[in-house]
ZADO-1210 file (C-alpha; in nm, 4 decimals, padded with zeros to 6 digits):
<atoms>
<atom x="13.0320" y="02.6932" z="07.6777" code="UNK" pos="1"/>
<atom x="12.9672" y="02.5369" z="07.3163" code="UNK" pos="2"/>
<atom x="12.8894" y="02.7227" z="07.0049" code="UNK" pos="3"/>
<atom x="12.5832" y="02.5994" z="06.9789" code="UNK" pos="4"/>
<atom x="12.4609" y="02.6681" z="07.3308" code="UNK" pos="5"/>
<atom x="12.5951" y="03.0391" z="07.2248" code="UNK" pos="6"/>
<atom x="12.3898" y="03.0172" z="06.9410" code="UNK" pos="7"/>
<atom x="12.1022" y="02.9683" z="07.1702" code="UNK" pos="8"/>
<atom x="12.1677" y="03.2540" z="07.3890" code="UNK" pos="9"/>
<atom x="12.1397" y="03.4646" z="07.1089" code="UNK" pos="10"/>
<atom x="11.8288" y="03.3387" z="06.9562" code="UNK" pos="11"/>
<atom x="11.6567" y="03.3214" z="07.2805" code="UNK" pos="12"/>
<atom x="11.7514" y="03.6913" z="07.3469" code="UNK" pos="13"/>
<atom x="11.6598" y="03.8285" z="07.0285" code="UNK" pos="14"/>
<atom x="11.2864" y="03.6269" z="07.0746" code="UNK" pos="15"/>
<atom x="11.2780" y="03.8041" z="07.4183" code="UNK" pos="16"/>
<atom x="11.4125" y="04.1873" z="07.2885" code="UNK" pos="17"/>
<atom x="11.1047" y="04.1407" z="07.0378" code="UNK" pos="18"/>
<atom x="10.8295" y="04.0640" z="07.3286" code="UNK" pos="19"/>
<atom x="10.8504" y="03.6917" z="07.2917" code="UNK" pos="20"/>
<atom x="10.8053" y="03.4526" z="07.5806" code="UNK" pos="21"/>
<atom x="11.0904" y="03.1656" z="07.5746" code="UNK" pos="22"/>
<atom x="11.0936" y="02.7928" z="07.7454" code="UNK" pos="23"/>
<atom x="11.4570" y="02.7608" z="07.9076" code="UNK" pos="24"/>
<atom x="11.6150" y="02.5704" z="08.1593" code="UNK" pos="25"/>
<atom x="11.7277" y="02.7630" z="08.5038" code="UNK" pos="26"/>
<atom x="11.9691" y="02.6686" z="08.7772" code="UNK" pos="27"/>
<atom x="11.6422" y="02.5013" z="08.9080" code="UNK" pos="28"/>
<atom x="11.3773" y="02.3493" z="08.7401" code="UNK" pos="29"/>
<atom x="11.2685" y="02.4722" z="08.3534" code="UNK" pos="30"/>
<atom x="11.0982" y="02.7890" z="08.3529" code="UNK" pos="31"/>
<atom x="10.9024" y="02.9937" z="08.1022" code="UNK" pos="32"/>
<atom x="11.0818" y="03.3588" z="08.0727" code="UNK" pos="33"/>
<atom x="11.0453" y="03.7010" z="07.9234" code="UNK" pos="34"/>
<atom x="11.1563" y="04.0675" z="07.9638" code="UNK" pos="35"/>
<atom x="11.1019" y="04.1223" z="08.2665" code="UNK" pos="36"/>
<atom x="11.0406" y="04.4984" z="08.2036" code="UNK" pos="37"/>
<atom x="10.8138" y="04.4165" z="07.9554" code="UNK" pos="38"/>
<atom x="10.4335" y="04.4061" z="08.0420" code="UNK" pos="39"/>
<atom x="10.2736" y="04.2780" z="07.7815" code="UNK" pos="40"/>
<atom x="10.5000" y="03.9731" z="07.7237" code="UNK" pos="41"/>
<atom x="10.4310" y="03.9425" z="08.1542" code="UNK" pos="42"/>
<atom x="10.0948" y="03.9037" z="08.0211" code="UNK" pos="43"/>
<atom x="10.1217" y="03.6702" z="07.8100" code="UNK" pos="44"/>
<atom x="10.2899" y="03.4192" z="08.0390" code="UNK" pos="45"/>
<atom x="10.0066" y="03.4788" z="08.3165" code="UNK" pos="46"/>
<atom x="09.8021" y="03.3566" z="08.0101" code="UNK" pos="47"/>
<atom x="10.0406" y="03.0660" z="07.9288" code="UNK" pos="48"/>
<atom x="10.0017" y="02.9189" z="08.2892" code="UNK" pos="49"/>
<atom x="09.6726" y="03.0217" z="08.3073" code="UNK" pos="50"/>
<atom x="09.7398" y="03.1725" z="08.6123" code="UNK" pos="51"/>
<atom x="09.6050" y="03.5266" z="08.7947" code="UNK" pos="52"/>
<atom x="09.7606" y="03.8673" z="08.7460" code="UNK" pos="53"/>
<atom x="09.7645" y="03.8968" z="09.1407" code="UNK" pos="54"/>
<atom x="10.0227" y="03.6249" z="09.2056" code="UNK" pos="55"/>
<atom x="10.3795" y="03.7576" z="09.1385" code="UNK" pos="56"/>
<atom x="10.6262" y="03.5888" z="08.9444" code="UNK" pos="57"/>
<atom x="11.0288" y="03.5824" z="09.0463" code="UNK" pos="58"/>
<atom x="11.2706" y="03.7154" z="08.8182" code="UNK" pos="59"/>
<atom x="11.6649" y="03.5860" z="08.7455" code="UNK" pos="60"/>
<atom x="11.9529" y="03.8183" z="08.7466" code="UNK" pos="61"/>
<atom x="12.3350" y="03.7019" z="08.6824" code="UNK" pos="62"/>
<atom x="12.5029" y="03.9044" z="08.9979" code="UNK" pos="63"/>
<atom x="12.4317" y="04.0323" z="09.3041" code="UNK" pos="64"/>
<atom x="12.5108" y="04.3884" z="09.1638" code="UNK" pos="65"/>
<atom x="12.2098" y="04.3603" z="08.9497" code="UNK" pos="66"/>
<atom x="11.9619" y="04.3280" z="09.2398" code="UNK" pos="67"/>
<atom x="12.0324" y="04.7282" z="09.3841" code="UNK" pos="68"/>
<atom x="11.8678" y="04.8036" z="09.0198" code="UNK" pos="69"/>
<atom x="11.5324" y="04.6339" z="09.0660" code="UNK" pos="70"/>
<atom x="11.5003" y="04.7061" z="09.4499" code="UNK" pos="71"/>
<atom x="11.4854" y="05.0627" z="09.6261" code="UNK" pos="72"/>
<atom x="11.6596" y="05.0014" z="09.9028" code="UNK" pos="73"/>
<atom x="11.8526" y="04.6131" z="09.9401" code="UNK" pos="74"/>
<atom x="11.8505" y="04.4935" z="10.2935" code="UNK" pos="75"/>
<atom x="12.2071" y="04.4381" z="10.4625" code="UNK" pos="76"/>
<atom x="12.0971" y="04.0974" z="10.5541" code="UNK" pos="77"/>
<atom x="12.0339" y="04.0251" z="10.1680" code="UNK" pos="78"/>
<atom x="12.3708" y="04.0656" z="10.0543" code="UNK" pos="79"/>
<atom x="12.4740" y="03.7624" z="10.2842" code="UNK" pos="80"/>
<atom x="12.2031" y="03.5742" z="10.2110" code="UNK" pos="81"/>
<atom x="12.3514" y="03.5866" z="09.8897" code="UNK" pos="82"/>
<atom x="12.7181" y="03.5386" z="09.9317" code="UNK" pos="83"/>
<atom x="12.6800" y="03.2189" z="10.1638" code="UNK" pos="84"/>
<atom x="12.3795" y="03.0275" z="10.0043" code="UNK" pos="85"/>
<atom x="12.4771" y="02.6803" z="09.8391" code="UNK" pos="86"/>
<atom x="12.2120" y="02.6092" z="09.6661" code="UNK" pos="87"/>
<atom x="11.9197" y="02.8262" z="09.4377" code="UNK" pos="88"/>
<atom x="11.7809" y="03.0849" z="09.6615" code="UNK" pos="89"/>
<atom x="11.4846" y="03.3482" z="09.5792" code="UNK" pos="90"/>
<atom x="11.5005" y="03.6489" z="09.8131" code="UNK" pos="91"/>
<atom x="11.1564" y="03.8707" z="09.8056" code="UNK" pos="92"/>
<atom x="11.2457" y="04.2217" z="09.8339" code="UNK" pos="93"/>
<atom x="10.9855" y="04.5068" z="09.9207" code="UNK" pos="94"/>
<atom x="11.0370" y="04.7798" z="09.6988" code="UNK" pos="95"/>
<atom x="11.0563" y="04.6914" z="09.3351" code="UNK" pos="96"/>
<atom x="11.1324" y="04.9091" z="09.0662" code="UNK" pos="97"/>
<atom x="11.2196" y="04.9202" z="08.7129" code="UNK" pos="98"/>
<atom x="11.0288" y="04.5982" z="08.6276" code="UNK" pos="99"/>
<atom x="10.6649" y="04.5530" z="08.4694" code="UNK" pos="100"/>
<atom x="10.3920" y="04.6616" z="08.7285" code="UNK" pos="101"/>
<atom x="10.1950" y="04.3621" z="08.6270" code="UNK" pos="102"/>
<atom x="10.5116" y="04.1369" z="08.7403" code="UNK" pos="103"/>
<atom x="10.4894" y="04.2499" z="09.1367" code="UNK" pos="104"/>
<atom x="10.2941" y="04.1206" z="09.4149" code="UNK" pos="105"/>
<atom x="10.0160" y="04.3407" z="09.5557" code="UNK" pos="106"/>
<atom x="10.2311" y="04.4679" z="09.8349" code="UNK" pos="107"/>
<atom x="10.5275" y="04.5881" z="09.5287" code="UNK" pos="108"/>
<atom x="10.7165" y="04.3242" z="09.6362" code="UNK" pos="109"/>
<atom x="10.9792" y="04.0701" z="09.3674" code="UNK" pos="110"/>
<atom x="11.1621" y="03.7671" z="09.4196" code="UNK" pos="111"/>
<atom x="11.4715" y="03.7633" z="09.2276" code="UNK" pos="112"/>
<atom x="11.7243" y="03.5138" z="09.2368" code="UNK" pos="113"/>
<atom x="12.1209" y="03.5195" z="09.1273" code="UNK" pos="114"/>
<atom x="12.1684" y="03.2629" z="08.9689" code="UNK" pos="115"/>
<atom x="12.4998" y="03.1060" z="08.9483" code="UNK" pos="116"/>
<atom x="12.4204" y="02.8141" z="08.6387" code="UNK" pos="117"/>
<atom x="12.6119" y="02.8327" z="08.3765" code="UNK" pos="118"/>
<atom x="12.3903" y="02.8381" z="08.1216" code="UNK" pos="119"/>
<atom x="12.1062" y="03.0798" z="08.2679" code="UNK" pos="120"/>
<atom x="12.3700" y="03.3050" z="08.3668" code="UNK" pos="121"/>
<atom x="12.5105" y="03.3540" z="08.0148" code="UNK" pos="122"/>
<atom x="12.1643" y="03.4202" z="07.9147" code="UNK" pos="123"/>
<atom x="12.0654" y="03.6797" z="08.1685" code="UNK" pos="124"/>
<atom x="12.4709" y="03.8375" z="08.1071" code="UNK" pos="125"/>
<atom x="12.3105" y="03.8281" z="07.7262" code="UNK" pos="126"/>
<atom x="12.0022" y="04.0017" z="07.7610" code="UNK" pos="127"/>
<atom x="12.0900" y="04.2532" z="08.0201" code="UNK" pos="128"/>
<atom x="11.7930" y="04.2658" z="08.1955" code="UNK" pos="129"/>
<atom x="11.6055" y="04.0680" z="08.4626" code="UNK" pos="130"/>
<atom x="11.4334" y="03.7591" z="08.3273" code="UNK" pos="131"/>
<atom x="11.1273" y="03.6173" z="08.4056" code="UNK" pos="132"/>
<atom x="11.1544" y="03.3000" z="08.5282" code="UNK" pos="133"/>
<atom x="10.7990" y="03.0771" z="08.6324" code="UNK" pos="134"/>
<atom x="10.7671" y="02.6921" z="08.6439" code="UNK" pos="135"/>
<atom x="10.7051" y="02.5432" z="08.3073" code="UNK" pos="136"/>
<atom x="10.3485" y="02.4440" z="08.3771" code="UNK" pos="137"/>
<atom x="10.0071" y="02.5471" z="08.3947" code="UNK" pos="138"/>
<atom x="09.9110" y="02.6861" z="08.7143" code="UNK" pos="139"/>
<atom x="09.8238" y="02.4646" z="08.9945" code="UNK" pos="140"/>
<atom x="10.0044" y="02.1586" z="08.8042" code="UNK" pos="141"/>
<atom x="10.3070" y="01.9654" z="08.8792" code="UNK" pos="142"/>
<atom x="10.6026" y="02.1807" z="08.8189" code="UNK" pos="143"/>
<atom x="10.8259" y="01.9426" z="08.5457" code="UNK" pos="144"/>
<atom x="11.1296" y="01.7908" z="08.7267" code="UNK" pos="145"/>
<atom x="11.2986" y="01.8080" z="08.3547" code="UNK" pos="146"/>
<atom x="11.2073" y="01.8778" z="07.9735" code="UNK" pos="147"/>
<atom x="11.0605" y="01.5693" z="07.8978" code="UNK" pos="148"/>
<atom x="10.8113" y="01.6560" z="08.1531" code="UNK" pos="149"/>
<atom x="10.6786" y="01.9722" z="08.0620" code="UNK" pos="150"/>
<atom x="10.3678" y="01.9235" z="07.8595" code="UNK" pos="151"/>
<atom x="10.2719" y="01.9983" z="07.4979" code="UNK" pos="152"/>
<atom x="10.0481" y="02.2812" z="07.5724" code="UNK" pos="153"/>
<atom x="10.2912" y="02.4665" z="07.7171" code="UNK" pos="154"/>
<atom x="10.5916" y="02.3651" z="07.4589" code="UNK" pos="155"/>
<atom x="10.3489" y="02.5264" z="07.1926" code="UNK" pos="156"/>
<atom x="10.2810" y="02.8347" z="07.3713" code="UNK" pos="157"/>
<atom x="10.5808" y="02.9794" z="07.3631" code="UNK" pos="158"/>
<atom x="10.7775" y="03.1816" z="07.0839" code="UNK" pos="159"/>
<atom x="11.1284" y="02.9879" z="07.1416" code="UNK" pos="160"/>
<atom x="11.2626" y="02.6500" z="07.2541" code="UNK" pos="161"/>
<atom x="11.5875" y="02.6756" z="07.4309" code="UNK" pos="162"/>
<atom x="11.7630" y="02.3580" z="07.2805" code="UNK" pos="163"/>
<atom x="12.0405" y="02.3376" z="07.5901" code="UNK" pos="164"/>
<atom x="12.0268" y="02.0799" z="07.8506" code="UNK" pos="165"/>
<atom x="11.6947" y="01.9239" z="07.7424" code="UNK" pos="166"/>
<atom x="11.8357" y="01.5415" z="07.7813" code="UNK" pos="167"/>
<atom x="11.9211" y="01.5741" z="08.2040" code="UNK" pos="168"/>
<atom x="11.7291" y="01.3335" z="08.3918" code="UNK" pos="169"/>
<atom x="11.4821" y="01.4784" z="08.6396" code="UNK" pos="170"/>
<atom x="11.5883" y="01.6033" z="08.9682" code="UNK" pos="171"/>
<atom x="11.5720" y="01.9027" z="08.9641" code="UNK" pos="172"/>
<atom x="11.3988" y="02.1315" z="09.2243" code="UNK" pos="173"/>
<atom x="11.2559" y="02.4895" z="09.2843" code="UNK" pos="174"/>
<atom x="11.4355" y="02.7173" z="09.4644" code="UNK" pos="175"/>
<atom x="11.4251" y="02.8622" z="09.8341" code="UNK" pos="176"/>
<atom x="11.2446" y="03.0987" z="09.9474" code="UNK" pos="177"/>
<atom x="11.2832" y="03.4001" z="10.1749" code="UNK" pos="178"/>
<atom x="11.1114" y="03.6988" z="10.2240" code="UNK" pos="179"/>
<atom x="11.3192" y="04.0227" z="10.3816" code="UNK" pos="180"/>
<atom x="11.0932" y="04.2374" z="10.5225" code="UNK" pos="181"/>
<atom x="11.0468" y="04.5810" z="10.7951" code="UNK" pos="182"/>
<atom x="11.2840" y="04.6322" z="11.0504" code="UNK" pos="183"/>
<atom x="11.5224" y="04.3114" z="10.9194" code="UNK" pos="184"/>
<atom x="11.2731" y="04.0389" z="10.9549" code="UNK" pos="185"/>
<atom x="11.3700" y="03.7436" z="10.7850" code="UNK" pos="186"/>
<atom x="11.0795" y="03.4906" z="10.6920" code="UNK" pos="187"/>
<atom x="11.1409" y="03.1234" z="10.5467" code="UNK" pos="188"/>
<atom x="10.8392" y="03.0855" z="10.2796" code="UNK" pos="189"/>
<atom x="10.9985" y="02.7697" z="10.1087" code="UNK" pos="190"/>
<atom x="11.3532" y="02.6137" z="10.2477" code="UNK" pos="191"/>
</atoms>
């Protein structure tokens, strides 16, 4: 990894450790990101996307270890979910805990994903906590297939610009989706 994207890192941490909301790119598409334990900046990135309190956002860890923290009890079925998916995968866990209230779904569910790209990685490794991690648009909007996309409204809201990887071409898509729920069931939302 180069200095500079280092440099980043740091800045983009130390905007997030003070309650700011960042713009960043993920092993997905870009996303807007916060503490994910903290509710007021949660707030203020429902208010970014314009988007309702009720709908849950996901959050991004850097290893599989992380997820026992923000979930009561992890699933068996989770952990190989994790070890043999090849490509982005969100996994919605019942049972959340040690994240903002305001973050979970109704039912005090999360989807968190692992993510194994290099640069959101080193950021959540960074930060040491879970990070927020929404589509860089407003609610009910195309989600931005790469920087360039992502409108100015949204560039302006936030505290910090992550300067990394803003030059890739488009491509780029959201994640999976599975939700684990009672009893082991398993329930594609988004393949």
């Amino acid at each position: 990894m180069q200095r500079e994207d280092l440099e980043d890192i740091k800045e983009a941490c130390r905007v997030m450790r003070e309650g700011g909301v960042i713009l960043y790119p993920t092993d997905t598409i870009w996303g807007i990101g916060c503490d994910a334990t903290n509710e007021e900046a949660v707030r203020r990135v429902y208010r970014i996307k314009q988007r309702e309190d009720s709908k849950a956002m996901l959050v991004l860890v850097d290893s599989a270890v992380k997820v026992d923290f923000y979930v009561q009890d992890v699933p068996e079925v989770a952990w190989d979910l994790i070890e043999v998916a090849d490509k982005p995968l969100t996994i919605i866990y019942s049972g959340a805990r040690n994240l903002a209230p305001n973050l979970l779904a109704a039912d005090g569910s999360v989807g968190i994903r692992v993510t194994n790209e290099e640069f959101s990685k080193r950021l959540c490794q960074q930060f040491r906590k879970a990070i927020v991690s929404t589509s860089a648009n407003v609610s009910g909007q195309p989600s931005p297939g790469c920087f360039a996309e992502i409108s100015e409204e949204i560039k302006s809201a936030v505290d910090y610009i992550v300067k990394a990887r803003r030059d890739e071409p488009a491509g780029s898509k959201p994640s999976g989706i599975i939700k684990l729920g009672e009893g082991g069931l398993v329930q594609v939302i988004r393949p």
